[in-house]
C-alpha positions as CSV (number, residue, x, y, z in Angstrom):
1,X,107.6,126.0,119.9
2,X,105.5,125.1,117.3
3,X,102.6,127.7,116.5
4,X,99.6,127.1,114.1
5,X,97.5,129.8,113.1
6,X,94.9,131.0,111.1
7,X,92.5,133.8,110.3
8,X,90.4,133.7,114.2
9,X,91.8,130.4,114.6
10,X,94.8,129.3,116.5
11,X,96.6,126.4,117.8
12,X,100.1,126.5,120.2
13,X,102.5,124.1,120.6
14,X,104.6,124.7,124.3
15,X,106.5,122.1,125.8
16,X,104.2,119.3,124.7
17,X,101.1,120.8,125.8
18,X,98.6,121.8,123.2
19,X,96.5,125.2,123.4
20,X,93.5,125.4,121.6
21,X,92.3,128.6,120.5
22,X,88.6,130.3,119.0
23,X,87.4,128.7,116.2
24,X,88.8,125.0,116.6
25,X,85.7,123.2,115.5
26,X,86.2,125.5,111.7
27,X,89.7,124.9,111.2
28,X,90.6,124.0,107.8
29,X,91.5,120.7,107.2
30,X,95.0,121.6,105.9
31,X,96.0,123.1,109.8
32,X,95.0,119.5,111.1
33,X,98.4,118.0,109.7
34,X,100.3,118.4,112.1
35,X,98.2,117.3,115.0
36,X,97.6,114.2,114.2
37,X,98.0,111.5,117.5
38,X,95.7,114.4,119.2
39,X,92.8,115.1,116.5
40,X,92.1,111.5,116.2
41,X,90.2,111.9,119.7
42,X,88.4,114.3,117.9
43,X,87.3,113.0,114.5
44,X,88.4,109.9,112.2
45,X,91.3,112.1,111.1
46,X,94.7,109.5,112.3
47,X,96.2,108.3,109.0
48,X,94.4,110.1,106.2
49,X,96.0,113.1,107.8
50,X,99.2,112.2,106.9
51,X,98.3,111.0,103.3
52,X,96.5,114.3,103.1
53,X,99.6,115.9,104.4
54,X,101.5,114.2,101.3
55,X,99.0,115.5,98.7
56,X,99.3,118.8,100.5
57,X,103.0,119.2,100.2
58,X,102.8,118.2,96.7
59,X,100.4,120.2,96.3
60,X,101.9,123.5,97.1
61,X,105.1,122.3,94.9
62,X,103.2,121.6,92.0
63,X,100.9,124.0,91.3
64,X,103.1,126.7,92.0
65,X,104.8,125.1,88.6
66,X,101.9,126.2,86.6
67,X,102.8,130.0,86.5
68,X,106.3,129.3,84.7
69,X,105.1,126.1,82.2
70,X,103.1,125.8,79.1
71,X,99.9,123.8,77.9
72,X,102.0,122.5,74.9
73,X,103.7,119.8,76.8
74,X,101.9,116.7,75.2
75,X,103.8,114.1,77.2
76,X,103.1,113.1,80.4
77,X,105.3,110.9,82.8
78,X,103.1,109.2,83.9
79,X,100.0,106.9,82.0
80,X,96.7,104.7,83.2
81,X,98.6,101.5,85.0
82,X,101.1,103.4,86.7
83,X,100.7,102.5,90.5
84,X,102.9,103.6,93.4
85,X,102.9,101.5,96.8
86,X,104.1,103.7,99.8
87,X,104.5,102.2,103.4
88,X,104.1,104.4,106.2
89,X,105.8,104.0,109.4
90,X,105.0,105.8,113.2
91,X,107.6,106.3,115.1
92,X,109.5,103.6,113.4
93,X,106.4,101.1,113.7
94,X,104.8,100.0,110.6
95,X,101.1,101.5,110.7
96,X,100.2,100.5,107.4
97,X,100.2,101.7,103.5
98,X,98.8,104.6,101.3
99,X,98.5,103.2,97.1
100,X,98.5,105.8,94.2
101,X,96.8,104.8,90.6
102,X,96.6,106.2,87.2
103,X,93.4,105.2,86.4
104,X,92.5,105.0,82.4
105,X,91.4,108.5,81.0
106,X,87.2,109.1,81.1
107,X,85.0,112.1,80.3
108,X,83.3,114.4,82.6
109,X,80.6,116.5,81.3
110,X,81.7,116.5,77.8
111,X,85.7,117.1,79.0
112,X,88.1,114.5,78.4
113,X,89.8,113.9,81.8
114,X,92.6,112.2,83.6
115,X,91.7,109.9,86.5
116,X,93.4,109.1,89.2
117,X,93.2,107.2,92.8
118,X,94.5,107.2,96.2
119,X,93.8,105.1,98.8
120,X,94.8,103.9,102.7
121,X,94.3,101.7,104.9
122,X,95.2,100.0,108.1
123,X,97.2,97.1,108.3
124,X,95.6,94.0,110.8
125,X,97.3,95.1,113.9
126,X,96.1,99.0,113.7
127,X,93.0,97.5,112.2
128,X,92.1,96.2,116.2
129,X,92.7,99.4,117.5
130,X,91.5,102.0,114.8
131,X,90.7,100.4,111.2
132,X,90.8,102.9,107.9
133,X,89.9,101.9,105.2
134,X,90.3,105.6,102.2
135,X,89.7,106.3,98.8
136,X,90.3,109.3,96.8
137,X,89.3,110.5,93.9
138,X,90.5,112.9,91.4
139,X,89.9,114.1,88.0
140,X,91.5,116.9,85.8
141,X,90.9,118.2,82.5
142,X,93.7,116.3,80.2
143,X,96.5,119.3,80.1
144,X,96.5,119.2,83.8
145,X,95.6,122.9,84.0
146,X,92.6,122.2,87.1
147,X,90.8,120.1,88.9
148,X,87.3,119.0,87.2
149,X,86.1,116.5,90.4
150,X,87.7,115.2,93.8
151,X,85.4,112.4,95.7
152,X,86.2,111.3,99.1
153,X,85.3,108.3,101.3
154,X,86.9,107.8,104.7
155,X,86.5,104.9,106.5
156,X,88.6,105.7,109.8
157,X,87.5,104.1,113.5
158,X,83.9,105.7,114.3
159,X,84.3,108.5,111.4
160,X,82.7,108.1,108.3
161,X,82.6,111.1,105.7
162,X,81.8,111.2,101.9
163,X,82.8,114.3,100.7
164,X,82.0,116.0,96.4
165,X,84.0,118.4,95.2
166,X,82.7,120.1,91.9
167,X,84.4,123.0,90.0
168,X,82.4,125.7,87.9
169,X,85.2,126.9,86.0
170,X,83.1,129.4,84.2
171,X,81.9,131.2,87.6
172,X,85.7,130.3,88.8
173,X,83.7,128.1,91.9
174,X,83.8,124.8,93.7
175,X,80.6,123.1,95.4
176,X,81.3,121.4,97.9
177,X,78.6,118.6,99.5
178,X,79.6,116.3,102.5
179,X,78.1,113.7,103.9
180,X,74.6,115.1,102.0
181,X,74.8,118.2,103.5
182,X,73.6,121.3,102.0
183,X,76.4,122.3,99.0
184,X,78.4,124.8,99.5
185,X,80.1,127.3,97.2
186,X,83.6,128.8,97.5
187,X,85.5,131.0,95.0
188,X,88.4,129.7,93.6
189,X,91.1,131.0,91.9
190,X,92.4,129.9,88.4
191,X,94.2,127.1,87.7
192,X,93.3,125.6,91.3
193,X,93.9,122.1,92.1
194,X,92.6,119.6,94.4
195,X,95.4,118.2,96.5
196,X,95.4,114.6,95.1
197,X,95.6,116.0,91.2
198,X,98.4,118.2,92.6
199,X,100.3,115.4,93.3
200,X,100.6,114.4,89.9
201,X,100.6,117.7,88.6
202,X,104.0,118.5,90.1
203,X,105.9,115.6,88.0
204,X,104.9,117.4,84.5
205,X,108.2,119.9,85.0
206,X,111.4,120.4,85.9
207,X,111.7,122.5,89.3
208,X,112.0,126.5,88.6
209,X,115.4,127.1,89.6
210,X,114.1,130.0,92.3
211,X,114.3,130.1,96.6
212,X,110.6,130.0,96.9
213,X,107.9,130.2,94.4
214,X,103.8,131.0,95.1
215,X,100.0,129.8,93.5
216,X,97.0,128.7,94.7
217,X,95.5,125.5,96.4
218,X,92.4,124.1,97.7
219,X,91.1,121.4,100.3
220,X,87.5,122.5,99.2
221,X,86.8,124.8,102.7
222,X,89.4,127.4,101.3
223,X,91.0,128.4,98.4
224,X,94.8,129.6,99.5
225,X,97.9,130.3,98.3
226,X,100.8,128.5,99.0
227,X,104.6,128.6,98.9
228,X,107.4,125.8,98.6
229,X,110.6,126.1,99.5
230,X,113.3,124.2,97.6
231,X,116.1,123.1,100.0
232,X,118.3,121.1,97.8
233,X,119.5,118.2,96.4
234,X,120.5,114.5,98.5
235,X,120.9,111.0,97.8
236,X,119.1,108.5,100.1
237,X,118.6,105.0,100.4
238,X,115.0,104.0,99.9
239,X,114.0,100.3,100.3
240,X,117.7,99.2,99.7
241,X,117.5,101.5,96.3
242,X,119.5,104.7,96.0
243,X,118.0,107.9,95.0
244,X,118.9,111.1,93.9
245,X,116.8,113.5,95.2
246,X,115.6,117.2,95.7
247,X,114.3,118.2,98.9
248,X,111.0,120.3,99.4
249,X,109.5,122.1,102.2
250,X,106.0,123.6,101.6
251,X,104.5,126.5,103.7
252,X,101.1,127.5,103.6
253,X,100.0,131.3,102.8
254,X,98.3,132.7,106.0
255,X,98.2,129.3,107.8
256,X,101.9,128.6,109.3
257,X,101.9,125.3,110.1
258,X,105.5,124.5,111.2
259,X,108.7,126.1,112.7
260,X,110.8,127.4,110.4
261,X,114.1,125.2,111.2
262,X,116.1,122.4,110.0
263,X,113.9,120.1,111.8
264,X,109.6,121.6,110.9
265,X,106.7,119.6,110.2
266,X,107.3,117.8,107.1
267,X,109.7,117.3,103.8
268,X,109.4,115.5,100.8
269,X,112.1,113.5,98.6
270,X,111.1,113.7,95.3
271,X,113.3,111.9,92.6
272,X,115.5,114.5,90.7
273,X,114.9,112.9,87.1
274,X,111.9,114.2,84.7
275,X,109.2,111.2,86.7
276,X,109.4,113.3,90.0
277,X,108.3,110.5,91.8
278,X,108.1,110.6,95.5
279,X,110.1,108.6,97.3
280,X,109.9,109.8,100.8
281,X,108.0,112.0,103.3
282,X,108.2,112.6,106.9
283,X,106.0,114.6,108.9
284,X,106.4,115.5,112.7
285,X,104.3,116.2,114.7
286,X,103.3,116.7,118.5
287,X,104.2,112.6,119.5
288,X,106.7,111.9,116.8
289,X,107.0,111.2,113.6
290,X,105.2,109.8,110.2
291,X,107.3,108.3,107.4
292,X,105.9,107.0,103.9
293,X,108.6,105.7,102.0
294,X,108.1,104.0,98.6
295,X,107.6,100.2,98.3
296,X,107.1,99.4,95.1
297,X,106.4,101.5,91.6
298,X,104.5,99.7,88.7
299,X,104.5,100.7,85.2
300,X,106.2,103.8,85.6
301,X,107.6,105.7,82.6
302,X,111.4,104.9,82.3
303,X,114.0,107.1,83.4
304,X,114.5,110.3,81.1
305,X,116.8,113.5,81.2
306,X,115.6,116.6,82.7
């Protein structure tokens, strides 16, 4: 049985039927990741779920990395060009593709900051059936050390949603306005990342060689902290390319979103040299199963030793 829960929220998993419990219509964003074939009734949440589900993971990896590293790493495996092209796959049937870009450096408010962009959409078959069309985007301060900006516009069947994310970090506070509703403030803790600037965040350093490690994350509702844990190392075939791997699992502090076996919601492949580029994730959930799997990597930094 799956169970999903959350502070007066809850969702159960028994036998295939789904039991909604108070609070539904709040339910953060990040508990929605797992429900995906049955929230899209809901709201335009089918595929972006699943490439928010990617962000997440990495997010909950990554961050966790910035309680062991230091600001006086200069290099950065990554650079403005790099773009990574993932396909994603439903139940073995190809539903259409998610992009990552490293956009050239800008400022924000006086702050020299990384840019970067993520978008999804639909490919022509889906498209006649529920079309999305995503962009993300994310901005840090140029030592990855927070978030600065996220921006949001989802295009998905009869949902539309164009979501700001600000950060105060003087007040330690995020603003958060969607669809021009009236802002609202949430405290965050230090060092707090958006989920998309996560993503990159987590392939400045080497994995901590520990079980499970802990640090905040937000999705601009809450501000949480999350735990990864590290299952290993494998080599898999990827696109007719082999990798070597390490395995990651992430779990979210007070929201558990999957079964803790062999076989829960969702894993990630990341590659086990100093790029940690993701190669692979899967995600199940109530119908199935998501897969993204990487296509095609441009202007990535070469190969370098841990």
């Amino acid at each position: 049985m799956y169970l999903v829960t959350a502070v007066n929220r809850n969702i159960n998993f028994n036998n295939g039927n789904v039991q909604f419990g108070q609070g539904f219509d709040n339910m953060p964003p990040l508990t929605y990741i797992c429900l995906l074939d049955r929230l899209q009734k809901r709201k335009g949440i089918f595929m972006f779920s699943f490439f928010k589900k990617i962000a997440a993971a990495a997010a909950v990896w990554s961050i966790v990395v910035a309680a062991v590293v230091a600001a006086e790493h200069s290099s950065m495996p990554f650079a403005p060009g790099e773009k990574l092209t993932f396909d994603l796959t439903w139940g073995g049937i190809n539903a259409g593709e998610a992009v990552l870009q490293v956009l050239p450096s800008t400022t924000l408010h006086g702050t020299a900051a990384h840019h970067f962009e993520m978008t999804a959409r639909s490919n022509p078959t889906l498209d006649q059936i529920f079309k999305i069309r995503d962009r993300l985007e994310s901005y840090t301060d140029l030592k990855m050390t927070h978030s600065l900006l996220y921006r949001e516009k989802l295009y998905e069947g009869g949902y539309r949603r164009n979501r700001v994310i600000t950060f105060d970090w003087e007040k330690n506070e995020l603003t958060t306005i969607s669809n021009d509703s009236k802002p609202r403030q949430v405290p965050v803790m230090p060092g707090t990342f958006d989920l998309l600037a996560a993503f990159y965040f987590l392939r400045l350093h080497p994995l901590p060689s520990m079980k499970k490690v802990e640090c905040p994350i937000t999705d601009g509702k809450i501000n949480i902290v999350g735990r990864v844990d590290v299952k290993g190392k494998e080599r898999i075939q990827v696109g007719g390319r082999a990798y070597a791997t390490i395995i990651l699992e992430p779990i979210l502090d007070d929201v558990e979103l999957f079964s803790p076996n062999e076989n829960a919601g969702i894993r990630m492949w990341i590659t086990a040299d100093a790029r940690r580029i993701p190669v692979r994730i899967e995600s199940r959930v109530a119908l199935g199963f998501f897969r993204a799997e990487l296509r095609k990597a441009e202007q990535v930094s070469p190969p370098a030793k841990q």
